[in-house]
C-alpha positions as CSV (number, residue, x, y, z in Angstrom):
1,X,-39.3,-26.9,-30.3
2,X,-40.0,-30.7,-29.3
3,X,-43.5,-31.2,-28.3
4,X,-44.8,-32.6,-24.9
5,X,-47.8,-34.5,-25.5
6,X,-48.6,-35.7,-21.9
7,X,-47.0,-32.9,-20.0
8,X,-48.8,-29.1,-20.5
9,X,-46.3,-26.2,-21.4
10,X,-45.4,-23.9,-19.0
11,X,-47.3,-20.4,-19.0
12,X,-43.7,-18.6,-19.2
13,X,-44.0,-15.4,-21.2
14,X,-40.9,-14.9,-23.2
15,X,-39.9,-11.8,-20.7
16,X,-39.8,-13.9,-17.9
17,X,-37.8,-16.7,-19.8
18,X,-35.4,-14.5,-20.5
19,X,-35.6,-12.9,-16.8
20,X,-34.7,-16.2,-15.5
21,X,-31.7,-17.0,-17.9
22,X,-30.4,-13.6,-17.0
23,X,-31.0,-14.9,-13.4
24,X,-29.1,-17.8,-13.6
25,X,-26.2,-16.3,-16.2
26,X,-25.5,-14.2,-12.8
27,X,-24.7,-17.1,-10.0
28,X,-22.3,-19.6,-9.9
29,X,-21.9,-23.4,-9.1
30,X,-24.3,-24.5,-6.1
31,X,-26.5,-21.7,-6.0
32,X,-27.4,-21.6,-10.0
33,X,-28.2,-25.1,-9.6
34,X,-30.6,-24.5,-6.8
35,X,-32.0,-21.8,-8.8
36,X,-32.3,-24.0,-11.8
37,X,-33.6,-26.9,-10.0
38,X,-36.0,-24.7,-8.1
39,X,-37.7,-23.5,-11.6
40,X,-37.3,-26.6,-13.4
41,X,-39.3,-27.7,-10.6
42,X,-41.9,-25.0,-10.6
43,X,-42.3,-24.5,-14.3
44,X,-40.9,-27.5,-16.4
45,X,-42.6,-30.3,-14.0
46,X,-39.3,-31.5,-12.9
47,X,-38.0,-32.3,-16.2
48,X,-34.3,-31.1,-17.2
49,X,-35.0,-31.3,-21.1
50,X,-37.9,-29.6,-21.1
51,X,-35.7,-26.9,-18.9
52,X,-33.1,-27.3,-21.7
53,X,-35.5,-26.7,-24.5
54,X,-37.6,-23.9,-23.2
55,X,-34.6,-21.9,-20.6
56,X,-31.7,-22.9,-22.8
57,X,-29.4,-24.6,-19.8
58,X,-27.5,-27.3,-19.3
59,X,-29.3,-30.5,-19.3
60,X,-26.4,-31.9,-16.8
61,X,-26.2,-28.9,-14.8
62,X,-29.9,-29.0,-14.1
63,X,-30.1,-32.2,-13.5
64,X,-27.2,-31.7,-11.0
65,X,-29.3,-29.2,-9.2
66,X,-31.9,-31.9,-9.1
67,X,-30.3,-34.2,-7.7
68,X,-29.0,-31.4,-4.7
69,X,-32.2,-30.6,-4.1
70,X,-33.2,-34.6,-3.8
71,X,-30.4,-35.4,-2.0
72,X,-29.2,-32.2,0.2
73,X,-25.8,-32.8,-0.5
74,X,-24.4,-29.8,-2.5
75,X,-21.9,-31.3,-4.9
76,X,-17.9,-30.2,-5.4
77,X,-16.4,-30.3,-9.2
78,X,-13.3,-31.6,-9.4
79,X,-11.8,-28.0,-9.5
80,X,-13.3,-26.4,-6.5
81,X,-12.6,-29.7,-4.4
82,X,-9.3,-30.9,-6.0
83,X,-7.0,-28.2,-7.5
84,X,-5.9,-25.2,-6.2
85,X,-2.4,-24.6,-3.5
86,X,-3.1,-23.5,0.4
87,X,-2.4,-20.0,0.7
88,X,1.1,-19.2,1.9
89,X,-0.3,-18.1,5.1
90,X,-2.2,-21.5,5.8
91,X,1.2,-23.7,4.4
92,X,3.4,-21.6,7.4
93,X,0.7,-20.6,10.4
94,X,3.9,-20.5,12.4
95,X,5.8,-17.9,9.8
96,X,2.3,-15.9,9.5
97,X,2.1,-15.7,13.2
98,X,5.4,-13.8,13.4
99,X,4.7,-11.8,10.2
100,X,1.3,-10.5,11.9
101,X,3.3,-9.8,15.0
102,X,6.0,-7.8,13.2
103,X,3.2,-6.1,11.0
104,X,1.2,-5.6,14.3
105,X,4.4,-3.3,15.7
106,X,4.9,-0.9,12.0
107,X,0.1,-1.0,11.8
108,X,-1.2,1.9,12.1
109,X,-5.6,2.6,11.8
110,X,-7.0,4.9,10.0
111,X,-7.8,7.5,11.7
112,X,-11.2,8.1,10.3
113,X,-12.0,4.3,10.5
114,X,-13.2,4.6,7.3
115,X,-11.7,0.9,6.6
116,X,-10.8,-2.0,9.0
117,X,-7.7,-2.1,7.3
118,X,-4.1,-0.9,9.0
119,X,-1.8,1.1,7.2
120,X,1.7,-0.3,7.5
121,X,5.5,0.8,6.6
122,X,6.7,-2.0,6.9
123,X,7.6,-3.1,2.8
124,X,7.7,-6.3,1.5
125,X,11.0,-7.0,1.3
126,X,11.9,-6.1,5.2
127,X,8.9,-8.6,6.1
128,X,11.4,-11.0,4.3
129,X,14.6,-10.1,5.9
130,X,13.0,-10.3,9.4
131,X,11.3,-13.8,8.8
132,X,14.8,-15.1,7.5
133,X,16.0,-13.3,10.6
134,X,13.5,-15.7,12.5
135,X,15.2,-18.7,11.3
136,X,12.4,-19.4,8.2
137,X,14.2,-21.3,5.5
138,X,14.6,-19.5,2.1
139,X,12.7,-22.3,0.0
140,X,9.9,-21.2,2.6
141,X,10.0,-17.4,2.1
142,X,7.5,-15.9,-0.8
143,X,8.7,-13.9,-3.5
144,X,8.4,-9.4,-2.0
145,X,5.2,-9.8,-4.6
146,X,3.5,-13.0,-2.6
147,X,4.6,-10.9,1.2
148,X,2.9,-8.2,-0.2
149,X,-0.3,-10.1,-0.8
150,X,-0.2,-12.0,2.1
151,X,0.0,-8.5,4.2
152,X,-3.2,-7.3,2.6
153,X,-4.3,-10.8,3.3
154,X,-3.5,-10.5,6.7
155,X,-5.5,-7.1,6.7
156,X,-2.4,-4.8,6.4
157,X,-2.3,-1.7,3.6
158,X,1.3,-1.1,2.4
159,X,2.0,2.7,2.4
160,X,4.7,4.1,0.6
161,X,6.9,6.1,3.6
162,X,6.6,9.6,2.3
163,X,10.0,11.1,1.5
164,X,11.7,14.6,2.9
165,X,10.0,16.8,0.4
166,X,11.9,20.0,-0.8
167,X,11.1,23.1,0.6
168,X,9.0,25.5,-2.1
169,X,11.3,28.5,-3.8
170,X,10.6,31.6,-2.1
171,X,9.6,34.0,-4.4
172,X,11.2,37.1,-3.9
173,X,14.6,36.8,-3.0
174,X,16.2,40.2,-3.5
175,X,13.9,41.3,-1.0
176,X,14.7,39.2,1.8
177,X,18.7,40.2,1.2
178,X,17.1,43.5,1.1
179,X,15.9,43.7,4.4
180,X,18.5,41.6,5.6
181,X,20.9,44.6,4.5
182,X,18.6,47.6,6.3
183,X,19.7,46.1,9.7
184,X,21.5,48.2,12.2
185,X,25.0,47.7,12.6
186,X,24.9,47.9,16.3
187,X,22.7,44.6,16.7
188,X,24.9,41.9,17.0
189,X,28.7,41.5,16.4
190,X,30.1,44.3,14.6
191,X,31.5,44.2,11.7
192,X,35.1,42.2,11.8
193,X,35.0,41.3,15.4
194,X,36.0,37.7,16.2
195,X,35.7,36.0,19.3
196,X,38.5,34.7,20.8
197,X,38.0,31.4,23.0
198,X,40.0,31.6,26.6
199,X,41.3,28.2,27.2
């Protein structure tokens, strides 16, 4: 460990060093550097290599958090600020309206409002024949995959339509034929007797 000859050590008990790199393994971007800058601060007298030596972080990461903290501007990386492709939605607000509007008509709630989200039948790939129908061109169109994420997007739970289900077996049968069979003969048509249509 690298001594500090004019600056005191920090009265950190190994516990708490370890609380606070737990702490800050836990957050992400702006707010980890607040946090580190706030305890470099507190307990390593402003000093991001003694914070490096004693917490075990990034010398540029806490001296990033410094310089927030100085400043007030919270710093964007190149990949939060740069990369990344607008969401189909944002790219076609015109397309999404319509898409909302034709999910709007298939929505149904919940009807425990147990979640915000609407359950709709209306699948992927018919959101994609009635944009087309709209006039969308197909280089605009996403992929049934991308419609179906941009309906949950859009707050909309695709439900599978539930299909005719086939009635259960009866169990017995003989003794419905049975019963069937113990009928009077009087009820009804007898036996051989057609009806004959007058025109």
């Amino acid at each position: 460990m690298r001594l500090w000859p004019l600056l005191s050590l920090p009265s950190l008990t190994p516990a708490q060093i370890q609380d606070l790199r737990l702490a800050a393994s836990k957050m992400t971007g702006a707010s980890r550097r607040a946090l580190q800058a706030e305890m470099t601060l507190q307990y390593c007298h402003g000093s991001a290599r003694l914070a490096e030596t004693l917490l075990g972080w990034s010398r540029e990461a806490v001296e990033g958090g410094l310089a927030e903290h100085r400043t007030g501007m919270i710093w964007l990386g190149a990949p939060s600020a740069l990369s990344g492709r607008n969401r189909w939605e944002e790219q076609y607000p015109e397309a999404a309206a319509v898409l909302r509007h034709r999910a709007d008509a298939h929505a149904q709630h919940d009807p425990t409002f147990r979640t915000p989200l609407a359950s709709t039948r209306l699948t992927a790939k018919a959101a994609r024949e009635a944009l087309r129908a709209q006039g969308l061109p197909e280089a605009h169109l996403p992929s049934p995959r991308t419609m179906a994420a941009v309906l949950n997007r859009l707050g909309y739970r695709l439900r599978k339509v539930l299909k005719a289900k086939p009635q259960k077996k009866i169990q017995e049968p003989a003794a419905i034929f049975d019963q069937i069979k113990k009928r009077p003969a009087g009820r009804g048509r007898a036996a051989g007797q057609t009806l004959a249509y007058g025109l």
